[in-house]
MIKELO-427333 format. One record per residue: x, y, z of N, C-alpha, C, CB in turn. Coordinates in steps of 0.2 Angstrom, whole numbers, plus 5000, padded with zeros to 4 digits. Glycine has a CB too. Example, Ala and Ser with C-alpha at 12.3 -4.5 7.8 and 13.67 -1.06 7.14 Angstrom:
! residues 2
506649725039506249785039506649845039505749785045/506449895035506849955036506450005039507049975029/
This chain:
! residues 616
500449945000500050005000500450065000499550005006/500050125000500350175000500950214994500650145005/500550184990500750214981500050224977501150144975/500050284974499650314969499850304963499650374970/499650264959499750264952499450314948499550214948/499950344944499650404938499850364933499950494938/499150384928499050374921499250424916498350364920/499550434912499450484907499250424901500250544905/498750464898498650424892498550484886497850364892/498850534887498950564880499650514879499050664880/500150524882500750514881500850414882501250564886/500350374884500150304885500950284892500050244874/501050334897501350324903501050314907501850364904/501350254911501450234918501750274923501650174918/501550304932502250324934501750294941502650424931/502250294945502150244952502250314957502750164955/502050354960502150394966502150374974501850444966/502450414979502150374985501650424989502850344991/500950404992500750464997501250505001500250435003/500750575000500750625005501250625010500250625008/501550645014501850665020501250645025501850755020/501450605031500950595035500650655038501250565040/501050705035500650785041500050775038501050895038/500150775029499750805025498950735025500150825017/499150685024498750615026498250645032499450545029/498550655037498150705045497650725044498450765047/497950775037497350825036496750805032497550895033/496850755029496450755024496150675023496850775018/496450615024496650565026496350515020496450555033/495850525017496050485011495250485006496350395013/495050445003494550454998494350544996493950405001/493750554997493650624997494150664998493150645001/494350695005494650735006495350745004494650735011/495750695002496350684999496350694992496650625002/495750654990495850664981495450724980495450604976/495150764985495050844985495650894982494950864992/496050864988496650924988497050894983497250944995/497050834982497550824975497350874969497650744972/496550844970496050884961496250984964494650864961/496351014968496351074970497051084971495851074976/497651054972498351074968498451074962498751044969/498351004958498550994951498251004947498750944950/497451044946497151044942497051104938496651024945/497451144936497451214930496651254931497351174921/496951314933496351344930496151354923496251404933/495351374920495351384915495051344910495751394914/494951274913494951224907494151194910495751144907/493751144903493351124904493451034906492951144899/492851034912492950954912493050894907492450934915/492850924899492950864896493650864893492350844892/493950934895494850924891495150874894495451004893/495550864891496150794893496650824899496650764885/496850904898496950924906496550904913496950984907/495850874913495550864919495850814920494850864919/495750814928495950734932495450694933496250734938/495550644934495050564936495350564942495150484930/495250564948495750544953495250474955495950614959/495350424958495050394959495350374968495050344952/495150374974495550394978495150314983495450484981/495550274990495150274992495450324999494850204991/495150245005495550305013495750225019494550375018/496050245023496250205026495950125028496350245031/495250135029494750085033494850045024493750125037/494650065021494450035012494949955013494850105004/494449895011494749835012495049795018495249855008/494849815022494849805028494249755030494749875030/494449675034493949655033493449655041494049585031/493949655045493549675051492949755051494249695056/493049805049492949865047492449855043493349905046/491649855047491149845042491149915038490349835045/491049875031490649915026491149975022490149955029/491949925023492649945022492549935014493249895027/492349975010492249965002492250034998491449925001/492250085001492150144998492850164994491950205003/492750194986493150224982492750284981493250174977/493350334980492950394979493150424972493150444984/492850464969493050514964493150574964492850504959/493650604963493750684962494050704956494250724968/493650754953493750774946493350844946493350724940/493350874942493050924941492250934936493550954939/491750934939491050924937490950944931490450944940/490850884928490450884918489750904921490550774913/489250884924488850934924488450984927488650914923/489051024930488851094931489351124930488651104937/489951084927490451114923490751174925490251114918/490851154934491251214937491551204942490851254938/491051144945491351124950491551064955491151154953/491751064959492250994962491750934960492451014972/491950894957491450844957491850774962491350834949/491150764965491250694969490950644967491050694975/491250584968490550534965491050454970490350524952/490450414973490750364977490750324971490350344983/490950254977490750194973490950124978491250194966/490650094980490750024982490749954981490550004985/490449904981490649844981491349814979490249814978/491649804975492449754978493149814975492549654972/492849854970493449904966493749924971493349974961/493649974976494149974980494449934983494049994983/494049904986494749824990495149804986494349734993/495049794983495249764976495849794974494649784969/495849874971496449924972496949914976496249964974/496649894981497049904989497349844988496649914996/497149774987497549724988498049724979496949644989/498049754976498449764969498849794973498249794962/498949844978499649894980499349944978500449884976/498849974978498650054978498450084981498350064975/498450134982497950174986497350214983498350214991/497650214975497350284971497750264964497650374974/497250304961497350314953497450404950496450284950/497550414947497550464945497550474938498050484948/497150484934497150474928497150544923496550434926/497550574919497550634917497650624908498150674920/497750674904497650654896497350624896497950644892/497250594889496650584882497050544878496450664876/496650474876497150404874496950444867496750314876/496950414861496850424853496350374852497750414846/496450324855495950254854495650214861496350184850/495150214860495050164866495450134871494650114865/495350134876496050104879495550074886496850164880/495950014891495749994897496349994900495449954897/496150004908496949994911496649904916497450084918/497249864918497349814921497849824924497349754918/497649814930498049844938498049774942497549924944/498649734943498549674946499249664951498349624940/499149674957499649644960500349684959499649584959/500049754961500849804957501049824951501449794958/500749784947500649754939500349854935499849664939/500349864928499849904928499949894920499849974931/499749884915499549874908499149944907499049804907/499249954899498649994897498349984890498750064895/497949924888497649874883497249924877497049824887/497249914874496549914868496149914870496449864863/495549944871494749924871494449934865494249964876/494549944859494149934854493649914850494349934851/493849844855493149784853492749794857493349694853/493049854864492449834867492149914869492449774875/492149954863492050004864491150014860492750054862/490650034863490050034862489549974864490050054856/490149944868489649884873489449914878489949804878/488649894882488449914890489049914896487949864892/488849934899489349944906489549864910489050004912/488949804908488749744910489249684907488149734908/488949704899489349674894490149674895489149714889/490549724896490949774896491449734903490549864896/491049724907491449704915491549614913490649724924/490949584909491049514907491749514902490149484904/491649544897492249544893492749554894492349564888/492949594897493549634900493749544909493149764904/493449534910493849484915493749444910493549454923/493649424906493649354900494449354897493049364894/494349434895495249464892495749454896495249534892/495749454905496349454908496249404910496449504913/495849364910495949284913495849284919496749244911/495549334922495349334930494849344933495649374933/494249284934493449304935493449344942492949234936/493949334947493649384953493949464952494049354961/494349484945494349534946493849604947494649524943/493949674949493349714948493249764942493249744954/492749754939492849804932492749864935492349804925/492849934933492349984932492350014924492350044938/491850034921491750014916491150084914491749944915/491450114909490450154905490350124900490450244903/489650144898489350104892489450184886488150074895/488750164885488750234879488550294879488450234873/488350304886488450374889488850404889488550374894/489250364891490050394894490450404888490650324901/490450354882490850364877490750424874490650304873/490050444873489950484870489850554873489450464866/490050544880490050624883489350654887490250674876/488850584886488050644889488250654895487150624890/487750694898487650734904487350684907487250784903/487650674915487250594917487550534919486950564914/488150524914488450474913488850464918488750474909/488850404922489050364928489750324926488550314931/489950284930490550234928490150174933491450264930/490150114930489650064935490350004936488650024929/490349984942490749934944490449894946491149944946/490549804946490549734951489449744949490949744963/489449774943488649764941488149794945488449684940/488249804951487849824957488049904958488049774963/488449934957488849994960488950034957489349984962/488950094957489350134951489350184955489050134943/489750234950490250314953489550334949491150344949/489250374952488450404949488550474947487650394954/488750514951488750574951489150604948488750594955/489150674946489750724943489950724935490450704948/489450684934489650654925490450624925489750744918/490450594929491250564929491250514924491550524938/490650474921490850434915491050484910490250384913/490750554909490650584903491550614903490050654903/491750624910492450624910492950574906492650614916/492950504911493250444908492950444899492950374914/492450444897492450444890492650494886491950424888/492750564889493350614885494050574884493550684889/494050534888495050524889495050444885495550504901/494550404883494350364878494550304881494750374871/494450304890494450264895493750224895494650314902/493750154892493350124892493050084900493650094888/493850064903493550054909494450014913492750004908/494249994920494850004924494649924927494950094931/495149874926494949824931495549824934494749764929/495549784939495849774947495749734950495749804952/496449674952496449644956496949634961496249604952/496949594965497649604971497549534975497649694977/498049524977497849464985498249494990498049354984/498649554988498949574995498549595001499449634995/498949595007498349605011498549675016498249515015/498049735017498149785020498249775025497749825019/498849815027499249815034498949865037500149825034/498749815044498449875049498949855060497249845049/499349915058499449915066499449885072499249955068/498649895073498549865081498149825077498049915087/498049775077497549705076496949705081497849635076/497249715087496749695092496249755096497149655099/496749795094496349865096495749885089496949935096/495949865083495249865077494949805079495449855068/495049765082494349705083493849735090494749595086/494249775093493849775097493349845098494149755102/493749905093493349955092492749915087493850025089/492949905081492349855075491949825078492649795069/491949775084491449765086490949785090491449725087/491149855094490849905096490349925089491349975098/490849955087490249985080489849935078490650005071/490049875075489649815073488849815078490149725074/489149815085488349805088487849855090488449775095/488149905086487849985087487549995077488550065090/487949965073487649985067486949995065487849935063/486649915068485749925065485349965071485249845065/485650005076485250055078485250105075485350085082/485550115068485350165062484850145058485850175058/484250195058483550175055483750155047482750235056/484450205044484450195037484750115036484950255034/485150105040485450035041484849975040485850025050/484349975047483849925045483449945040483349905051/483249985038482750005032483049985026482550065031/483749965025483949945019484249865018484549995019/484349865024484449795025484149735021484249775031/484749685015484449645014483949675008484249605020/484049715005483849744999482949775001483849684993/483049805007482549835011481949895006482949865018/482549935003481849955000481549914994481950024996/481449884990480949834986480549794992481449774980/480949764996480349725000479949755003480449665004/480349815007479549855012479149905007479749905020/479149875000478849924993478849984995478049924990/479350024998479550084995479050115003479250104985/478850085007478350115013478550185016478250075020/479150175018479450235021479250275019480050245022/479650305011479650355008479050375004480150355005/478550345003477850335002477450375009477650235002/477650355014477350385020477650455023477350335025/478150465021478550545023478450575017479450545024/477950545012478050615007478550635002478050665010/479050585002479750604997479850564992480550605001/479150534989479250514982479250544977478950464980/479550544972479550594965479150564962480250604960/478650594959478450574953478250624947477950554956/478150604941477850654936478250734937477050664939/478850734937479250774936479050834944479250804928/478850794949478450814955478050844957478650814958/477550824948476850874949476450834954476250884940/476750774955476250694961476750684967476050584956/476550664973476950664977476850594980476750704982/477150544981477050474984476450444981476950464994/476350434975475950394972475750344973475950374968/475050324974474850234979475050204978474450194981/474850214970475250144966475950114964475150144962/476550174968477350164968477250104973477950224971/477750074970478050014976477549954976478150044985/476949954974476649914975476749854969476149944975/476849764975477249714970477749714968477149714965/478449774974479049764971479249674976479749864973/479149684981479249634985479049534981478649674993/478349554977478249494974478649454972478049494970/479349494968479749474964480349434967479949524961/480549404963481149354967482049404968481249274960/481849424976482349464977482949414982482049534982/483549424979484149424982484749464985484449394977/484849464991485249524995486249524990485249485007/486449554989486949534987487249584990486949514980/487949574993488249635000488849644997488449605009/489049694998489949724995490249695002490149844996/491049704999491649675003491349725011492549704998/491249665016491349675023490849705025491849705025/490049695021489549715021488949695026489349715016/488849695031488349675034487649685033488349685040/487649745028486949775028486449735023487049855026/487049755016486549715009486049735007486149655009/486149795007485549845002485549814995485749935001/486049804994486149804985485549734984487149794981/485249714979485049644977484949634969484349634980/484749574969484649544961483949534961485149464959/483549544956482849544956482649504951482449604956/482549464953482249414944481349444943482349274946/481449464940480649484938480049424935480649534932/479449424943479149364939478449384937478949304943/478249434935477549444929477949494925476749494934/477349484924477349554917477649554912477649614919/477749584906478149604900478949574902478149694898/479249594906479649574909479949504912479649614911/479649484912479449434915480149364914478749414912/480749344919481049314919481849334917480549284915/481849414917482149474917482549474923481549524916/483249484924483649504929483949564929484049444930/483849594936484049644935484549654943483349704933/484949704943485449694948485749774951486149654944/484949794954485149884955485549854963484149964957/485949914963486249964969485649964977486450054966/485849974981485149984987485050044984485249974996/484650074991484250134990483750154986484650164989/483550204984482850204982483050284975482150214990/483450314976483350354973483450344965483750394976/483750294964483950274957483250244953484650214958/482950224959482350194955481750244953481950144960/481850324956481250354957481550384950481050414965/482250404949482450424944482450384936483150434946/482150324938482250274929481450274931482750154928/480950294936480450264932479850314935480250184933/479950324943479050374943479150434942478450384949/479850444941479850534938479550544933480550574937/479550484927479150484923478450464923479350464920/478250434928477650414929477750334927477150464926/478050314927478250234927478150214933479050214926/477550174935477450124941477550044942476850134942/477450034937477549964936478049914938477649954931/477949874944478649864949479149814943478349814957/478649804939479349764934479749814928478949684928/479349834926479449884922480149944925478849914921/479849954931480349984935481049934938479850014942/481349894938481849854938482249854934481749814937/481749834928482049844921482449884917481749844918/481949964920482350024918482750054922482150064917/482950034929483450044933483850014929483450034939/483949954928484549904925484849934919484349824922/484349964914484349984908484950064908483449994905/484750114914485050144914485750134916484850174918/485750094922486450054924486950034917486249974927/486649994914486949974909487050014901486649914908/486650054900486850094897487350164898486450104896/487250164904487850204908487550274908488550194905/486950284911486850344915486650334923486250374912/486650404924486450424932485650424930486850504936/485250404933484650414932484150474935484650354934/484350494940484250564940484350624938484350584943/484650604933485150674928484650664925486050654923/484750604920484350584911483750594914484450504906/483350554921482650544922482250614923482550504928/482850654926482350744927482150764919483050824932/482650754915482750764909482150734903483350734907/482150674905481450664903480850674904481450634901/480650684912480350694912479850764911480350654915/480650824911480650894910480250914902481650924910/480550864896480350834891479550834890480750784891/479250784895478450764895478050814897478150704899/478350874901477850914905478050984902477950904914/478550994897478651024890478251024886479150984886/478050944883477750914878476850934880478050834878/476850934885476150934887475751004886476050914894/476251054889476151124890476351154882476751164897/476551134878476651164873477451204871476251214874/477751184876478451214874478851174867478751194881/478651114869479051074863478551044859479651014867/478451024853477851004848478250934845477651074840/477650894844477750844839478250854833477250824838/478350884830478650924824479550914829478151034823/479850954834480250964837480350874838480051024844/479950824840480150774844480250734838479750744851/480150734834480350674825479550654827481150594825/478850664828478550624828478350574835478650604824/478650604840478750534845478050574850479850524851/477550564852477250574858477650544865476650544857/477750614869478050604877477350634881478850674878/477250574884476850574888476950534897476350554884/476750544900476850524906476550414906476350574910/477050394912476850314912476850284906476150314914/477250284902477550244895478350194897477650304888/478450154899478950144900479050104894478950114906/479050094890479250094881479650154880478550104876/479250224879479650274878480050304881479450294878/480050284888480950284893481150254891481150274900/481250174890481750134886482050184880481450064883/481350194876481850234868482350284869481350274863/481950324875482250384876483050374879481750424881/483150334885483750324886484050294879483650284891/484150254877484450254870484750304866484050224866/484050344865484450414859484650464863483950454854/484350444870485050504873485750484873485150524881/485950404872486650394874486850404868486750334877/486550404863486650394856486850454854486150354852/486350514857486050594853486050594848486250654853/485450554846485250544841484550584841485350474840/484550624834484150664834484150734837483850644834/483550784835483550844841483350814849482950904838/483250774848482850754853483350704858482150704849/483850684853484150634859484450684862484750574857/484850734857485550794860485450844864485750834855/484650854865484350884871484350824877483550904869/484350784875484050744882484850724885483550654881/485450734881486150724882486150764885486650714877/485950844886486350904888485950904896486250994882/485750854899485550864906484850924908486350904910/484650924913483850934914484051014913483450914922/484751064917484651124916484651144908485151154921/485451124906485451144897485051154892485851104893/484451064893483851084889483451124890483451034889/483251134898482551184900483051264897482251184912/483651294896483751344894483751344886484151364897/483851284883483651264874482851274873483951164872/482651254876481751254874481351314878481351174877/481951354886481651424884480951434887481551434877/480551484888479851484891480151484899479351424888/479351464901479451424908479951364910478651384910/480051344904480551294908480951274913480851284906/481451324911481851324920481851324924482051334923/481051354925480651344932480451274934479851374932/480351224929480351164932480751104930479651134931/481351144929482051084929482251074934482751114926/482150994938482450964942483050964944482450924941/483751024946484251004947484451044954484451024941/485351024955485651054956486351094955485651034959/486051154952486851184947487051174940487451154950/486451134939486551094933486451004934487251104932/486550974940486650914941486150874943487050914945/485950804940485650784945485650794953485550734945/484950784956485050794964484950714968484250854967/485350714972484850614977484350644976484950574987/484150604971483150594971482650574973482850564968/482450624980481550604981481550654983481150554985/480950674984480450744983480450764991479450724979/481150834992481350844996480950924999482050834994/480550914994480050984998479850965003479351014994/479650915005479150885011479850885018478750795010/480550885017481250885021481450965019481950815019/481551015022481851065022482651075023481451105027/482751035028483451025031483751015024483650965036/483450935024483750885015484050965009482650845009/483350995008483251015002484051055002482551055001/483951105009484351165011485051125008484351195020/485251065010486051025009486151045002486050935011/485550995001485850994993485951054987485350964989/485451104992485551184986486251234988484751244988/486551204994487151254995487651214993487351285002/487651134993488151104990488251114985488151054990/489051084980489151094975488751054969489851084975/488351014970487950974964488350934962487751004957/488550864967488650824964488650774972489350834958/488050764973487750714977487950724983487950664975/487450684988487350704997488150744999487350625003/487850805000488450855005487850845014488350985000/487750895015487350895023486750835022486850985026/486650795026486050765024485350805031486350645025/485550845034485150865042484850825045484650915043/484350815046484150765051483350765051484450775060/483150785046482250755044482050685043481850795036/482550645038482150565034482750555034481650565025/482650475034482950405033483450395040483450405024/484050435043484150425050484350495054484650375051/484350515061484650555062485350555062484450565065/485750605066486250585066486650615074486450615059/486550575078486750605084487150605087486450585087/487950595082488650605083488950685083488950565076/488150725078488250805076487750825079488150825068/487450795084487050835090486150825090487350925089/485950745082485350775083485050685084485050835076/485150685090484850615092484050575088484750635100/483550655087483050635086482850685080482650635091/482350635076482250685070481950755071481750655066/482150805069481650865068481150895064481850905069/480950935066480450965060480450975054480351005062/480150935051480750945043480451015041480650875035/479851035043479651105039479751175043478851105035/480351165048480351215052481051275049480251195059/480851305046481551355042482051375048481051435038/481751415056482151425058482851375059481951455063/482551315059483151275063483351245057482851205069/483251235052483751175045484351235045483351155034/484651295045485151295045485751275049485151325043/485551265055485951245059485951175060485951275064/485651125058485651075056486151045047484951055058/486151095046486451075038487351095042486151155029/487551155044488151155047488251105052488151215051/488051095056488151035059488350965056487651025063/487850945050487950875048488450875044487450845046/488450935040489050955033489650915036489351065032/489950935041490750895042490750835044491150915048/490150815048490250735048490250695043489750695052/489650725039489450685033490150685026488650725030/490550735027491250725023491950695027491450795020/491950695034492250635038492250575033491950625045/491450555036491250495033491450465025490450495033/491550515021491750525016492650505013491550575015/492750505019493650505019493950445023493850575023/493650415025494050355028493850285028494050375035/493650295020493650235016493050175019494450215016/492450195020491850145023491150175020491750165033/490850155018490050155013489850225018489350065014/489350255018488950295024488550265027488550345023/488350225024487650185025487950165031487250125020/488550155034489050105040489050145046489950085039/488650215043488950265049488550335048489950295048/488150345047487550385045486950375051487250365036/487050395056486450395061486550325066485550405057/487250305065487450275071487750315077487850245069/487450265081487950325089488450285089487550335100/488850355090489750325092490150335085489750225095/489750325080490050305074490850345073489550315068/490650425074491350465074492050445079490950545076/491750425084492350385089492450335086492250365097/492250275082492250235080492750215074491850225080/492550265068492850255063493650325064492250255055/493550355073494150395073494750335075494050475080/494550285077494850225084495050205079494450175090/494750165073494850125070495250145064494250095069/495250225064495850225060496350235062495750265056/496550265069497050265074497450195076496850285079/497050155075497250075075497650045069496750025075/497250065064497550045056498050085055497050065050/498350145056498850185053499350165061498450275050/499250195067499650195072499750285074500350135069/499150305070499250385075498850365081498750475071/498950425085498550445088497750485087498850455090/497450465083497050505079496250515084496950465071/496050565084495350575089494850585085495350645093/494250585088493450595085493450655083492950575090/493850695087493850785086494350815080494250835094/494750775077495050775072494750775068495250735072/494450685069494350675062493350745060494250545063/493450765065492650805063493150865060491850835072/493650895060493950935059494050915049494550925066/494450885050494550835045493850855039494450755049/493250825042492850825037492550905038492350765037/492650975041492551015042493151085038492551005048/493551045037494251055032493851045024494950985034/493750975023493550975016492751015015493550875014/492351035018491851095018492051145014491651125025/492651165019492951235014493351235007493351275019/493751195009494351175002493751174996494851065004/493251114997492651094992492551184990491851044998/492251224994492051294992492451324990491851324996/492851324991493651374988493551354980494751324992/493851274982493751264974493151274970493951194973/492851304972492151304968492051394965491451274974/492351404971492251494972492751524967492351524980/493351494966493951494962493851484952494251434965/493351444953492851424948492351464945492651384950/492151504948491551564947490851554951491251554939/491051504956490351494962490151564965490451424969/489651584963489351644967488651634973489151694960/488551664976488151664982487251654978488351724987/487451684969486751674964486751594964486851714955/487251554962487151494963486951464968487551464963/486651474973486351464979485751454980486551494982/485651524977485051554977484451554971485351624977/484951554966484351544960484251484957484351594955/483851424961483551384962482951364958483551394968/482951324953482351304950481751304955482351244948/481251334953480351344959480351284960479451384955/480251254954479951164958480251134961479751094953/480851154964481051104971480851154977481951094972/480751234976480551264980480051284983480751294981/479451254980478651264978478351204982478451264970/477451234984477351204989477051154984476951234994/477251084988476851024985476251004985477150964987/475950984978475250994977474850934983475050974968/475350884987474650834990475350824997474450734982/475150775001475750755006475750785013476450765004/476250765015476350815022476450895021476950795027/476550905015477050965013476551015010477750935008/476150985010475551015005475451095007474750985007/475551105002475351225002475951255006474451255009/476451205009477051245011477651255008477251225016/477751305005478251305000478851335007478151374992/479551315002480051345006480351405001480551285010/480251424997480451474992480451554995480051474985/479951535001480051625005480551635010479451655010/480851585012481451545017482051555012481451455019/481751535008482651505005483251585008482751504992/483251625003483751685005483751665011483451765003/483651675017483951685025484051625027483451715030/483851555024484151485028484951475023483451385027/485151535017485651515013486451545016485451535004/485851615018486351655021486651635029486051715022/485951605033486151585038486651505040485451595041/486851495033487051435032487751465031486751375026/487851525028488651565026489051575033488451645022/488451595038488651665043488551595048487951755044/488451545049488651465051489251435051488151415048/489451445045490151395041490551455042490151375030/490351495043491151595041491251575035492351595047/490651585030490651625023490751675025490051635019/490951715017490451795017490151795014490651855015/489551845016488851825013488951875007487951845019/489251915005489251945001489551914992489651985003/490051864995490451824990490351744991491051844991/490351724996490151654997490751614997489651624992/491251665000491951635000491951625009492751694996/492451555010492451565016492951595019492351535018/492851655024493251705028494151685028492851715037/494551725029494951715031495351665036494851755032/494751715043494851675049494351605049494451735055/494151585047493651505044494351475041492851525035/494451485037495151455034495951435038495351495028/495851495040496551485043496451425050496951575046/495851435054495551395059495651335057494951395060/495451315052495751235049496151225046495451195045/496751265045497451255043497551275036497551185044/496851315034496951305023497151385023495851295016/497651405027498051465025498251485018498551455027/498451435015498751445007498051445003499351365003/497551425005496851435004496451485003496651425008/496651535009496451605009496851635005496351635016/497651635004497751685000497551654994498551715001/497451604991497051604983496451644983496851534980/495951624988495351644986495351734988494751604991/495751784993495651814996496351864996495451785000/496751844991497451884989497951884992497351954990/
């Protein structure tokens, strides 16, 4: 361990470096935060995410591969966002690529320039190759992971791989690994397919050295007997949302539907449970959100499909369009998967598209003839296709993401473009969570920054033992400051969230457990420091970029508008926004004027060299 490989594939070089300075490791310590500051040293100003100057940094963090250390599987990506094309792009990834990395001798990737031809890399045991992909350039992301271990002669290795998303650059595009997983966020496939990066496998049998042995068994099984007192933990459990059909979020009000002209429709979720569901877990997983669904009715019928847990991926392939159909909906989660989108990108997109189509914005004439209408899961299949393809006017709109189309087609539109900044948002209908919503609109747009403490668990490591009010404006901004640093800790020390998201203790836990693994002395107060560090760094780099306090602020109405049915009914939060954005600045030591953070905010966590970029 303890070597970063860098790629150049303009120039098709290999070069082996070693990590950081332990100072600097301290500060940052590994996945997120570390492939932060690398993307935020070496990254040029001036350039767009899809130049071959951008980086791929692929990072993990200490715990990663680790078998004692539940839910020791997290890889990170830092790059610079393809779809808000400004700013720090994040995007996870679990089941075995990390571990996997780590037993090859890695800790990181680093990938820079632009191949001439398709190319894959094979990282095996310190080993590193850069192959041809030619044959397998315009397979799915499924396809693509089966051929590519058939090529190296190694079935336990882990692909990550994009389909034709990624190849062709849309907006959306993910990188999917081990079939279940994938980097969803930040258009990072649309990255990897500028650089003509088909896809990255990995394999290793070394095994990660950890310090204290007996001091990680006995912190891990602390955590282990505290994990499922996290409601997100049991609610996912064993591929928990299909079998309890979607109840939770059905009953809080936070299902998307119909571009979220419908709130929790009765008929979501109903019959996901029928189907023949298999828990299938990442490396050191106790939880097992993720499953395999063999579909038994319907059109579909006999059909296997292999989503990721959680639920937001599903609201994004099917009721944002009014797709209820629990097989139907399987199907086009898979379809996205394997074609290689983020489904909340392309799904706001199309569904932006039907409620276009309906109002008059866009004509039959404009679509080649296609009627877009709501609840056709036919014409989401097509549609995904000619987006990946942009094919036609019609695909190359649905390629440029929910915000670029609604300012191509003009009118009202971009009043009801589903985004953040440009980006898909985690998907479900966060008007009814105030806290939720507040996270995602000061963050940079590219997936969970603050999660606060309304739906799925609290978090009482950052002070909020019990849920609160989700529609009460005074209090979400101090619940977004509070959770902001834990929730990028969690991000950095190489463990799923789902391991540590509204567990008690978890922050002593994974601080011990990394103090055991490395042999610092490392604290809970640190490590909150730590992820209180990457908050700002994250904003620096963003503000450095052109992030202005308007980005904050001018916010599509349909996330901020009151929701027509639910708990949430007739309360909008669009009269809040200005004062919970500001009160989130004058929380963190912004300036409210500029949305940079202060001086004295920076130098507090050590980002001296920080302040004089942003601040002279």
């Amino acid at each position: 361990m303890g070597k970063i490989l860098r790629v150049n594939l303009t120039d098709m070089e290999v070069k082996i470096e070693g990590l950081p300075h332990e100072d600097v490791l301290r500060m940052y310590v590994g996945c997120w935060g570390l492939g932060l500051r690398m993307l935020y040293d070496r990254l040029p100003l001036g350039i767009s995410p899809l130049d071959p100057e951008n980086l791929l940094i692929f990072m993990t963090g200490p715990l990663t591969g680790i078998a004692h250390v539940p839910c020791s599987n997290n890889t990170t990506i830092a790059t610079l966002n393809a779809d808000t094309g400004f700013t720090a792009g994040r995007s996870h990834s679990h089941g075995f690529f990390g571990p996997n990395l780590k037993f090859a001798g890695f800790d990181g990737i680093v990938v820079e320039g632009a191949a001439e031809k398709p190319v894959y890399l094979w990282i095996h045991d310190g080993e590193v190759e850069i192959r041809s992909a030619e044959k397998f350039w315009g397979r799915d992301t499924h396809e693509t992971e089966d051929l590519i271990k058939r090529d190296v002669g190694e079935e336990k290795a882990s692909v990550a791989a994009i389909g034709p998303a990624g190849e062709n650059c849309c907006a959306g595009a993910l990188i999917e690994n081990d079939k279940h997983h994938s980097f969803s966020h930040s258009g990072v496939g649309a990255v990897m397919g500028s650089k003509k990066l088909k896809a990255i496998a990995v394999y290793g049998t070394q095994k990660v050295p950890v310090y204290n042995e007996e001091k990680l068994k006995e912190v891990t099984k602390e955590w282990r007997d505290n994990l499922f007192k996290s409601d997100v933990a049991r609610g996912l459990a064993k591929g928990g949302i299909p079998r309890d059909e979607y109840r939770y979020a059905k009953n809080m009000s936070i299902t998307t539907a119909k571009n979220m002209l419908e709130v929790s429709p009765p008929e979501w979720g109903v019959g996901m449970s029928k189907h023949k569901i298999t828990p299938k877990a990442c490396f050191a997983c106790p939880i097992a959100c993720s499953y395999e669904v063999e579909i038994t009715s319907g059109p579909k019928k006999g059909y296997v499909a292999t989503p990721a847990g959680g639920g937001e991926n599903l609201e994004g392939a099917a009721s944002i369009s009014g797709v209820y159909d629990s097989g139907w909906v399987f199907y086009l989660i898979d379809l996205f998967d394997r074609v290689g989108f983020e489904s909340s990108t392309l799904g706001c997109t199309i569904a932006l598209l039907i409620e276009c189509y309906e109002k008059g914005l866009i004509t039959k004439e404009d679509t080649g003839g296609i009627e877009l209408k709501w609840g056709d899961p036919e014409l989401v299949e097509k549609l995904v296709w000619m987006a990946a393809r942009k094919e036609g006017w019609l695909g190359k709109l649905l390629a440029m993401g929910p915000k670029r189309a609604a300012e191509v087609i003009g009118g009202d539109a971009p009043d009801f473009a589903i985004h953040i900044k440009g980006a898909g948002m985690n998907l479900h209908d966060w008007r009814a969570t105030w806290g939720i919503m507040l996270g995602q609109i000061v963050g940079g747009g590219s997936g969970w920054p603050a999660p606060a403490a309304d739906a799925w668990a609290t978090e009482p490591d950052a002070g909020f033992p019990e849920y609160q009010d989700p529609l009460d404006p005074k209090i979400k901004p101090i619940a977004v400051a509070k959770t902001w640093p834990k929730k990028y800790w969690d991000d950095c020390n190489g463990t799923c969230w789902f391991a540590t998201w509204g567990v008690p203790g978890s922050l002593r836990f994974t601080a011990e457990a990394v103090s055991a693994v490395t042999g610092w002395d490392f604290t809970a107060e640190e490590a909150l420091l730590v992820g209180e560090r990457a908050v700002h760094l994250e904003r620096a780099f963003n503000v450095r970029r052109g992030l202005t306090p308007e980005d904050d602020l001018n916010v599509p109405k349909r996330i901020v508008e009151a929701p027509p049915s639910g708990k949430a009914k007739g309360r909008a939060m669009e009269p809040y926004l200005k004062g919970m954005v500001m009160e989130v600045y004058r929380l963190m030591g912004w300036d409210e004027k500029t949305g940079k953070p202060l001086r004295s905010t920076l130098k507090r966590v050590g980002l001296e060299d920080v302040a004089k970029d942003i601040w002279g």
